[in-house]
VEXDREN-2710 file (C-alpha; in Angstrom, 1 decimal):
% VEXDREN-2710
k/r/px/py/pz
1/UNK/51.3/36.7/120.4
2/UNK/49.4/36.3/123.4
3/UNK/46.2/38.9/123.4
4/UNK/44.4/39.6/126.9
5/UNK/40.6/40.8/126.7
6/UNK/38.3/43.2/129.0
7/UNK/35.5/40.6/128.7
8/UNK/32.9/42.8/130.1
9/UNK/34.0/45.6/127.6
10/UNK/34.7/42.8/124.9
11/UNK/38.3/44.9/123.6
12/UNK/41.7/44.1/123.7
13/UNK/43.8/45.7/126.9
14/UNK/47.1/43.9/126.2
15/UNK/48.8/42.3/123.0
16/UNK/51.9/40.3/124.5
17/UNK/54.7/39.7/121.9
18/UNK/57.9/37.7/122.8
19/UNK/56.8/34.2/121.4
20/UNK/59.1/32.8/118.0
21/UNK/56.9/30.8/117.5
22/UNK/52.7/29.8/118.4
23/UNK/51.7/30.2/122.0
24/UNK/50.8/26.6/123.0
25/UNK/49.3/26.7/126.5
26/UNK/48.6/29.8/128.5
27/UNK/47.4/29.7/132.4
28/UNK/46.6/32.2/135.1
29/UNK/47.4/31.9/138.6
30/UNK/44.9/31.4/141.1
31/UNK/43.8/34.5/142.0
32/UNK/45.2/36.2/138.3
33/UNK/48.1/38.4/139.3
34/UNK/50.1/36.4/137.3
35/UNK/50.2/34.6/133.6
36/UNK/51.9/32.1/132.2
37/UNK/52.5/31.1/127.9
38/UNK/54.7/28.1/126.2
39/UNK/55.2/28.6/122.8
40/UNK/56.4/26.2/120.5
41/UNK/59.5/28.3/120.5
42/UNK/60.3/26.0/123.7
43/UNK/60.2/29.3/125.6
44/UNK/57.7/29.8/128.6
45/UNK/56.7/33.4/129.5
46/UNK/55.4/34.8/133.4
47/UNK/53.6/38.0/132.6
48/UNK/52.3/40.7/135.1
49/UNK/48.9/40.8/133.4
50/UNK/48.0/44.2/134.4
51/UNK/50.2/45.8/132.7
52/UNK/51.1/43.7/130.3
53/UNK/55.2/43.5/131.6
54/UNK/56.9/40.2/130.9
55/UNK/58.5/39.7/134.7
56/UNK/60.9/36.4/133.2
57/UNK/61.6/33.9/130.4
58/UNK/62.7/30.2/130.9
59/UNK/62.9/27.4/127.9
60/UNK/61.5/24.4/129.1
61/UNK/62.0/21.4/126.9
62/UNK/57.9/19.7/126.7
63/UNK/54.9/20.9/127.6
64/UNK/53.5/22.2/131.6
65/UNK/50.9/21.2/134.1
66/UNK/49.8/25.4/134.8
67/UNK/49.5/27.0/137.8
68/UNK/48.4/25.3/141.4
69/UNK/44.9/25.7/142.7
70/UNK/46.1/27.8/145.3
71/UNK/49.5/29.7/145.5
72/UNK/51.8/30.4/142.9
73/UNK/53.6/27.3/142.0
74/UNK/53.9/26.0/137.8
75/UNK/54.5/22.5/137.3
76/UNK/56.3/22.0/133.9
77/UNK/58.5/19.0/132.1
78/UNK/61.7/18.4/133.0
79/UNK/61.9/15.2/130.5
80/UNK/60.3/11.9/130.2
81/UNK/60.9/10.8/133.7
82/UNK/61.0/13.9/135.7
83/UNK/59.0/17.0/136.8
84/UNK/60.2/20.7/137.5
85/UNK/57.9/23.2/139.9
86/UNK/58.3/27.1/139.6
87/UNK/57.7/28.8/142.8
88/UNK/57.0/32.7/142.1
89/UNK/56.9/35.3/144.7
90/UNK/54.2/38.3/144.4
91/UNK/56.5/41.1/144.2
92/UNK/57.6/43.7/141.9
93/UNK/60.1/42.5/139.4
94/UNK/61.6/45.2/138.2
95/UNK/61.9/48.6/139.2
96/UNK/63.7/51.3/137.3
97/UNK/65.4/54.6/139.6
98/UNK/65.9/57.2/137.0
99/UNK/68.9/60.4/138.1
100/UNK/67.0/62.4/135.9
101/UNK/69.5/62.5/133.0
102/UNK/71.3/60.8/130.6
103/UNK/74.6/58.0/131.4
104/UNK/77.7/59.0/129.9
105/UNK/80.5/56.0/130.0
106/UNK/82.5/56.4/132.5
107/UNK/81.2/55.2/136.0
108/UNK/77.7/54.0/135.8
109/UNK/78.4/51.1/138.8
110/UNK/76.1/50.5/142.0
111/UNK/76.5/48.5/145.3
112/UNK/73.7/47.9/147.8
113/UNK/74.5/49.0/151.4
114/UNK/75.0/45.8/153.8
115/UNK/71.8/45.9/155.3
116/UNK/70.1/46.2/151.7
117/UNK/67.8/49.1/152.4
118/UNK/70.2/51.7/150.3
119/UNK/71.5/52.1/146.7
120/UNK/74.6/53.4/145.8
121/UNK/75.6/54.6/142.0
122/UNK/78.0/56.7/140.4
123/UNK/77.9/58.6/137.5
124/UNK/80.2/60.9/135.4
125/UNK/79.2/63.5/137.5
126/UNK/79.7/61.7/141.0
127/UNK/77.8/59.4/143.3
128/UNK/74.4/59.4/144.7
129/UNK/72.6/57.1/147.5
130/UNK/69.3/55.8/147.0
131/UNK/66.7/55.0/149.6
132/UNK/64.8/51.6/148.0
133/UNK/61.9/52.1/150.1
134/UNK/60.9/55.3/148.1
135/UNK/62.9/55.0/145.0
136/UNK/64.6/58.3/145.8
137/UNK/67.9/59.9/145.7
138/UNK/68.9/60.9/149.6
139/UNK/72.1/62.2/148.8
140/UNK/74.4/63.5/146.4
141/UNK/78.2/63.6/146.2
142/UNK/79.6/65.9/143.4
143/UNK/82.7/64.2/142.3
144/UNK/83.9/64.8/137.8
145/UNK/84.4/61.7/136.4
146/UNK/83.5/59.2/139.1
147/UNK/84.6/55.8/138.0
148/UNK/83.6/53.9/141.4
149/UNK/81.5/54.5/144.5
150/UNK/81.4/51.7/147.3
151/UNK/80.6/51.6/151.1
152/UNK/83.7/51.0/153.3
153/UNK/83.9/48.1/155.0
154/UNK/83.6/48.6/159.1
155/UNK/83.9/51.9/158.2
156/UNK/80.9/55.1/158.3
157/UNK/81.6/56.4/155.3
158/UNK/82.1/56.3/151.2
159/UNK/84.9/54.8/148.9
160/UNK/85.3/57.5/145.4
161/UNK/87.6/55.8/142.8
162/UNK/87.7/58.7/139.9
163/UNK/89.6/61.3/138.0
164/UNK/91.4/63.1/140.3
165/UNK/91.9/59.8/142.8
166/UNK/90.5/58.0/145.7
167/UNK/88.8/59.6/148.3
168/UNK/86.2/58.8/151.4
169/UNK/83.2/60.6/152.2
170/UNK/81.2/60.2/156.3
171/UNK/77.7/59.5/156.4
172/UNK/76.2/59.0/159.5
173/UNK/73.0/57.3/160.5
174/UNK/70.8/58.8/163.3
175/UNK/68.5/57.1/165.4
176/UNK/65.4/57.1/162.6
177/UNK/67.8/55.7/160.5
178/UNK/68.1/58.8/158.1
179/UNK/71.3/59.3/156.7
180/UNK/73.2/62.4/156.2
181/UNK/76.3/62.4/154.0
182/UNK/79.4/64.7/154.9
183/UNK/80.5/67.4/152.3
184/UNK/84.2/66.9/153.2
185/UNK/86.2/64.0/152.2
186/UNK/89.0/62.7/152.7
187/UNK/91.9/61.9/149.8
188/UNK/93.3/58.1/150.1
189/UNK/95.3/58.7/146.9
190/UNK/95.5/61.3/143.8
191/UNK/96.4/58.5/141.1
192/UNK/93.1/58.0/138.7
193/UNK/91.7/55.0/139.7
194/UNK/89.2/53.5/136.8
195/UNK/89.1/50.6/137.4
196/UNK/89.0/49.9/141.7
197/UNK/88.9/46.5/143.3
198/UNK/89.5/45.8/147.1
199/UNK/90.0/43.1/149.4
200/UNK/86.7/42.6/151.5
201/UNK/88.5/43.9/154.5
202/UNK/88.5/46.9/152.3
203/UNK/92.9/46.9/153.0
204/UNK/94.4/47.0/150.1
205/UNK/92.9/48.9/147.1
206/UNK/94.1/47.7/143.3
207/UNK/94.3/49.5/140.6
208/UNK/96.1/50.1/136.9
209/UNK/98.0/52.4/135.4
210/UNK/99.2/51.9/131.6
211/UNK/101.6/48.3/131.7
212/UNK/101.2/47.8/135.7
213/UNK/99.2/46.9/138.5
214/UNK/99.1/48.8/141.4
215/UNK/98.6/48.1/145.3
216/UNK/98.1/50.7/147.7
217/UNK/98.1/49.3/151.3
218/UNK/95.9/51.6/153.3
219/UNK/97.1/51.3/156.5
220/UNK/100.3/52.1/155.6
221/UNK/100.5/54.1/152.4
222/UNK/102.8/51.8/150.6
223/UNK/102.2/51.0/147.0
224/UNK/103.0/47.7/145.7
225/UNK/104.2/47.8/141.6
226/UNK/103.1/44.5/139.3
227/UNK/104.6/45.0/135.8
228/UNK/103.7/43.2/132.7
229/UNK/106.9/42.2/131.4
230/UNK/107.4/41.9/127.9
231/UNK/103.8/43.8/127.1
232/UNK/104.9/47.4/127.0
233/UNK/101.6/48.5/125.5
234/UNK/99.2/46.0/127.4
235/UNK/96.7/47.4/129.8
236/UNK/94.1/46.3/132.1
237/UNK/90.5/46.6/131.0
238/UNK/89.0/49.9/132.6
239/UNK/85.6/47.6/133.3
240/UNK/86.2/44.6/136.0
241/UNK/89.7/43.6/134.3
242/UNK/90.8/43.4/138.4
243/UNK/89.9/40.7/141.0
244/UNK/91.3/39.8/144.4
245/UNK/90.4/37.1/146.0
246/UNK/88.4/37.5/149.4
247/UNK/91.7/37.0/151.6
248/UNK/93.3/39.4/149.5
249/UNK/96.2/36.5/148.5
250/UNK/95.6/36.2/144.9
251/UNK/95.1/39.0/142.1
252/UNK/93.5/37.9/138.7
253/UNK/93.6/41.0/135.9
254/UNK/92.9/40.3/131.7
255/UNK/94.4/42.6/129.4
256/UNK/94.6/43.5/126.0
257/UNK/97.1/46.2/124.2
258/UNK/96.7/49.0/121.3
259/UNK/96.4/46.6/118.7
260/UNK/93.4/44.6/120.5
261/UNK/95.6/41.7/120.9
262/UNK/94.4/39.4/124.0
263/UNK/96.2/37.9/126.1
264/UNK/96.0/35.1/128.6
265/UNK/94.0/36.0/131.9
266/UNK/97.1/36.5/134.6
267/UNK/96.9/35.4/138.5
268/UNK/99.3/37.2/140.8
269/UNK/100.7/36.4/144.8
270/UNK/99.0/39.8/145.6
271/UNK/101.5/40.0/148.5
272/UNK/105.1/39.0/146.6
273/UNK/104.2/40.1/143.1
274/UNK/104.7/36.8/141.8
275/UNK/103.2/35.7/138.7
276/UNK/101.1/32.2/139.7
277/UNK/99.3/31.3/136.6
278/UNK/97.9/32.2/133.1
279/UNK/94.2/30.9/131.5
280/UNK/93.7/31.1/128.2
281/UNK/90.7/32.8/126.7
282/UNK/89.8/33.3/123.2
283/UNK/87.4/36.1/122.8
284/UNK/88.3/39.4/121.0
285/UNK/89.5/42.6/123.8
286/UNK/90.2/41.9/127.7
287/UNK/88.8/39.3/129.8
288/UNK/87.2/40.4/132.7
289/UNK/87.7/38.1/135.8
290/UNK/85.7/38.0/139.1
291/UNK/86.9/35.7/142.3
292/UNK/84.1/34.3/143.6
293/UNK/83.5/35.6/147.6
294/UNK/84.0/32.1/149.1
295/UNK/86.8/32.1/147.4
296/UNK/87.1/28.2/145.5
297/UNK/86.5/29.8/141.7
298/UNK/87.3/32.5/139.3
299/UNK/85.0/33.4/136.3
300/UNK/86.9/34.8/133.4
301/UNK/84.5/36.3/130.8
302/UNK/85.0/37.2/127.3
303/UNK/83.4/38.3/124.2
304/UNK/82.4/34.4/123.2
305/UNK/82.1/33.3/126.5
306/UNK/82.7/32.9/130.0
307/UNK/84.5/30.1/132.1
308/UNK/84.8/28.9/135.8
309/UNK/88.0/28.0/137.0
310/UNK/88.5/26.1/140.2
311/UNK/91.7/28.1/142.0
312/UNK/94.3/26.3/143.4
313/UNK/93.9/23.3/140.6
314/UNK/92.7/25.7/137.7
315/UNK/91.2/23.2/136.3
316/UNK/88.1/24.5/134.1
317/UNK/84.9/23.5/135.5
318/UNK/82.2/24.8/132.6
319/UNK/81.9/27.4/130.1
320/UNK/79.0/29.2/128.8
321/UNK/78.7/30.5/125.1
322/UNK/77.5/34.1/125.1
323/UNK/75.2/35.4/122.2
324/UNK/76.1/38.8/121.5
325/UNK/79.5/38.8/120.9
326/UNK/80.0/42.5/120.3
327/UNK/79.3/43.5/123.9
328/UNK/81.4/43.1/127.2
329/UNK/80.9/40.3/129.3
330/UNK/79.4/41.5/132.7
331/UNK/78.8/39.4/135.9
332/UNK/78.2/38.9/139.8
333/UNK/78.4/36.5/142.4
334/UNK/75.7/36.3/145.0
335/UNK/77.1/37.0/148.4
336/UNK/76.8/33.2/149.4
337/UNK/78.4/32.1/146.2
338/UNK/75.5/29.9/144.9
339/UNK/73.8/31.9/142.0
340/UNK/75.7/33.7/139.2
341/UNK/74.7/36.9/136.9
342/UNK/75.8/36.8/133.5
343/UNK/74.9/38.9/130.7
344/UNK/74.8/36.7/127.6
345/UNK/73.7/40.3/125.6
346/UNK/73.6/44.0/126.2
347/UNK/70.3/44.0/127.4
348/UNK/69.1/40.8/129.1
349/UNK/70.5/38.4/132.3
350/UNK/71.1/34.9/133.2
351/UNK/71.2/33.6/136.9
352/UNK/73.1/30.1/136.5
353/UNK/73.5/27.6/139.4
354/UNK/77.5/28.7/140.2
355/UNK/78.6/25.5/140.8
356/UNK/77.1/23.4/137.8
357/UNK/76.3/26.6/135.4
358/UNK/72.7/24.8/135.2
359/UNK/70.5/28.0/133.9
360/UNK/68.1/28.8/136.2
361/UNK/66.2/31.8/135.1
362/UNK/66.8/35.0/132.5
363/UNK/65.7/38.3/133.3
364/UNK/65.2/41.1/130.9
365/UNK/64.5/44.8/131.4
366/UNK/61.0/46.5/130.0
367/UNK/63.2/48.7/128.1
368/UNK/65.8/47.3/126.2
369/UNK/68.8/49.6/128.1
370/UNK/72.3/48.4/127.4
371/UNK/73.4/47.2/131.2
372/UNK/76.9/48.4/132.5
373/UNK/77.0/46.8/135.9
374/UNK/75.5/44.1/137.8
375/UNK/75.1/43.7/141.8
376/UNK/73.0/40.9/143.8
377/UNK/71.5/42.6/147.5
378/UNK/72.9/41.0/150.4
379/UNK/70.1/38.7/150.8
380/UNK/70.3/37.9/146.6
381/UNK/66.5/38.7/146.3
END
């Protein structure tokens, strides 16, 4: 443990626990808005010493140089030959919006708006829109058993994936930029949707019901049928089983049946149905699968690990072994494609460099919350 004293009042004001093993070297920052410990655990520590909050947690393989004389840069060991430099930004870490009450299962996803200033989240009991500035809720959309809420591409209004169907709710923006969010909506389709992807142009929606894939074309109202053959009781997991690529060509979906059996993750021809290819994974219960939005890899993720896969070749680039096994394996791409978000347990998350899997920081929560959805802001701050 690290302890922090009130020297003028000679007590203790904060007792920081997180070390495995003995706290080696501790430093402050210039100007002490931040703190720094490596433990012989291999682990180093930034802490918000005001409040005692750990903000992140890297292992770093020998010991550090501490904090710059000025600014907030930490020199530390890569190996014998080389040197590493953390550059920290003085910012809140973490911030936690509360709805006031308490997440049931279904739903619990959230989506920044394109310009990153808004917050969108829905809950069993529908979807609400958060202004970031203020932490507040600015609007409220009643919808039972909302699976889904996203912001429509192009479009001045809100995507609903839930119970009853698919529907789209206006907002407009005036000229403060407040936002006002229409009571009526309008219904895409009545088929329960839990589990909604969509092609960025927002196009074609996917979605599953019992053995099949669905497609519903928007513009046109036809639905496209993809059947599993052979797997009468397989279906698609409820939580990110679906993934189209950003053109909307290709359509990756893992499954597993009554029984818990897996099965390999599938790749369709999103426009002829056609099956294109199938990659293993070993883990107990569904793969999830997420194209990445420049559109060269897909990440499979199971309950041992996850995997990038190069499309077109499909050749396996890396894995990563997860450490809590018993959880689903969550994840996000940042808009550019160059950092990943994995959750290697229910309550913590890795950003890895996407195209080499190098680790590059992992973030965990004050409270120890079980995550159900990740989501980089436009910019990936």
């Amino acid at each position: 443990q690290v302890y922090l004293w009130d020297v003028a009042k000679t007590n203790i004001v904060h007792v920081l626990s997180g070390h495995s093993a003995f706290p080696r070297e501790v430093s402050f920052s210039f100007d002490g808005q931040f703190l720094a410990s490596r433990g012989w655990d291999g682990t180093l520590r930034f802490w918000d010493p005001w409040t005692g909050q750990q903000l992140f947690k890297q292992f770093v393989p020998g010991f550090t140089d501490g904090f710059s004389g000025s600014g907030y840069r930490y020199g530390y060991n890569v190996n014998s030959h080389e040197k590493g430099i953390f550059e920290l930004a003085a910012s809140p870490e973490c911030r936690l919006l509360t709805p006031g009450f308490s997440i049931g299962p279904a739903g619990s996803t959230c989506e920044f708006s394109p310009d990153g200033k808004f917050l969108l989240t829905a809950y069993e009991d529908g979807a609400r829109l958060w202004n970031l500035a203020t932490g507040k809720v600015i609007a409220f959309i009643p919808q039972p058993q909302t699976y889904t809420a996203v912001f429509d591409a192009g479009e001045n209004q809100i995507l609903i994936a839930s119970r009853t169907g698919i529907s789209a709710c206006p907002f407009l923006r005036d000229a403060t930029g407040q936002i006002n969010v229409g009571a009526s909506s309008q219904v895409i389709s009545k088929i329960p949707a839990p589990n909604l992807v969509f092609t960025k142009t927002m196009n074609i929606f996917g979605f599953s019901v019992t053995n099949t894939i669905q497609l519903l074309n928007r513009k046109t109202g036809r639905i496209t049928i993809l059947s599993m053959p052979n797997r009468p009781l397989v279906r698609v997991d409820p939580r990110l089983g679906l993934s189209f690529q950003a053109d909307g060509s290709l359509l990756a979906c893992g499954q597993i049946d009554s029984q818990n059996r897996v099965y390999p993750v599938q790749v369709f021809n999103a426009v002829s149905g056609e099956l294109i290819r199938e990659l293993p994974h070993d883990g107990g219960g569904g793969a999830q699968v997420l194209f990445s939005p420049n559109g060269k890899w897909l990440l499979t993720g199971d309950n041992l690990e996850f995997r990038l896969w190069e499309v077109g070749t499909w050749r396996l680039v890396y894995s990563i072994s997860r450490g809590d096994t018993g959880y689903s394996a969550l994840m996000a791409f940042s808009a550019d494609s160059s950092v990943l978000a994995l959750t290697p347990s229910r309550d913590s998350v890795r950003l890895v460099e996407a195209a080499t899997g190098r680790e590059l920081a992992t973030l965990e929560a004050p409270e120890a919350n079980d995550i159900h959805h990740l989501s980089f802001s436009p910019d990936a701050s």
